[in-house]
N, C-alpha and C positions, 0 to 999 in steps of 0.2 A: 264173850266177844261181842255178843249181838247187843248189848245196851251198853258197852265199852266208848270213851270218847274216838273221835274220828284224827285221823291224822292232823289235820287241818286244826282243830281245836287246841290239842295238845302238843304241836310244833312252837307255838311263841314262850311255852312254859320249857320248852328243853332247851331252847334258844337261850333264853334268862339264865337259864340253873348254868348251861356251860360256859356263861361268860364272852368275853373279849380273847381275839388271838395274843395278845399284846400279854396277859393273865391264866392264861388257861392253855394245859400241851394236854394232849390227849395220847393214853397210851391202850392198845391194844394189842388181842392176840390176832394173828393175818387181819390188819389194817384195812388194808385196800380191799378186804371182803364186806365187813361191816360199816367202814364206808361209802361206801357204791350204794348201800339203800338208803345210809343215811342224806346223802346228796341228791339220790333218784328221788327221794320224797320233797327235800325241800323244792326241788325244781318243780315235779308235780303240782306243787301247791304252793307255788309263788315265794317263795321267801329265800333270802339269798343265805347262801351257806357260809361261813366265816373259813378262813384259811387259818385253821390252827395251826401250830404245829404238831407231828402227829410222833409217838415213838412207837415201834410194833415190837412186842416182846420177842415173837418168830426170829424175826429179822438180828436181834439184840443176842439170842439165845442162840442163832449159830455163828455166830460171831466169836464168842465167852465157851462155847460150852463144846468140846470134845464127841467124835459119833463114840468112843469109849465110855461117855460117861451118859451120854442118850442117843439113841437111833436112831429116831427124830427128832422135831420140833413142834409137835401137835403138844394144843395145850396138855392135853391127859397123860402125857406124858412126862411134863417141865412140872406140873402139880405134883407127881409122883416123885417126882427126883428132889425137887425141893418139900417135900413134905406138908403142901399149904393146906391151913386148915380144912378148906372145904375143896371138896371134888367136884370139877366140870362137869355138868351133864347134860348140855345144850340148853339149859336155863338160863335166861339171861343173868340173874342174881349169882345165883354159885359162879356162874364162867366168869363173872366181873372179879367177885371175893377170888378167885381163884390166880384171875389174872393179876391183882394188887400183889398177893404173894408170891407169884413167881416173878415180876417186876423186883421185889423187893432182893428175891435173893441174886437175881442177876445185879442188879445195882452192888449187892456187895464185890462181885466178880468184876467189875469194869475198873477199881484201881489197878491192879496189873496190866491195864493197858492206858494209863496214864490216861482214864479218862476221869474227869474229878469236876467237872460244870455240863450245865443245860446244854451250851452250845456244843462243847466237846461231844456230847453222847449223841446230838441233832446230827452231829456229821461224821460219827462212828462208822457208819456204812460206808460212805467216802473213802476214812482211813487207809482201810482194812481191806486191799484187795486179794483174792486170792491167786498165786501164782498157773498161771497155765503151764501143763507139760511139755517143753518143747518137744516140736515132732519134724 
C-alpha cells in the first residue's frame, strides 16, 4: 500500500476502463455500498462521476429467489446456492468473479418474469411490488 498509486492517479484509468453510461451498466452486490466510495472519491478528487446504470444483484436476487431456496441475500450465500466458481471473501477479485456468476444464474431466473431486455430488468424493482398485509 505504501508505494501503491494514489487515488487521484489511478481514477482517470478507471474512468476510461468503465466507459460511457450510454455503453456501460454496471452491476453489483449491495450497489449503493460500493458506490458511495466510489463517488465519495471521485468528488474528493475532482472528477465528475458518470450516471451509469447500475443493476444490484441483492436487490435482483430477492426479487427471483425464494427465502425457501436462500435466507438471505448476502453474496456468500447466492455463491453457494448458485454454485459460482469462485467464493467471496471480501477480495475484491473473487467477490467480482463471484458476482458475474451469480448475475449469470439470476439472469437465467428473470424469463419467468417476462423479463427479457436491459430496460425491462433497469425497472424490475419497479415491477414488482410486494403486497402489504392489510391491517
Amino acid at each position: 500500500v505504501f508505494q501503491s498509486p494514489t487515488i487521484s492517479q489511478i481514477f482517470p484509468s478507471l474512468l476510461e476502463f468503465l466507459g460511457s453510461p450510454d455503453t456501460t451498466v454496471m452491476v453489483a452486490q449491495n450497489a449503493p455500498f460500493d458506490l458511495s466510495f466510489l463517488k465519495f472519491a471521485a468528488n474528493e478528487h475532482s472528477f465528475a462521476w458518470p450516471k451509469f446504470p447500475v443493476l444490484d444483484t441483492a436487490i435482483i436476487a430477492r426479487k427471483v429467489l425464494s427465502r425457501e431456496e436462500v435466507p438471505n441475500c448476502k453474496l456468500g450465500t447466492l455463491a453457494t446456492f448458485f454454485g459460482t466458481q469462485t467464493l467471496p471473501n471480501h477480495r475484491a477479485l473473487d467477490d467480482a468473479r463471484a458476482t458475474v456468476d451469480v448475475f449469470h444464474g439470476l439472469l437465467e431466473r428473470l424469463g419467468t418474469f417476462d423479463v427479457s431486455t436491459l430496460e425491462e430488468l433497469l425497472n424490475f424493482g419497479k415491477k414488482i411490488k410486494k403486497q402489504k398485509s392489510p391491517e
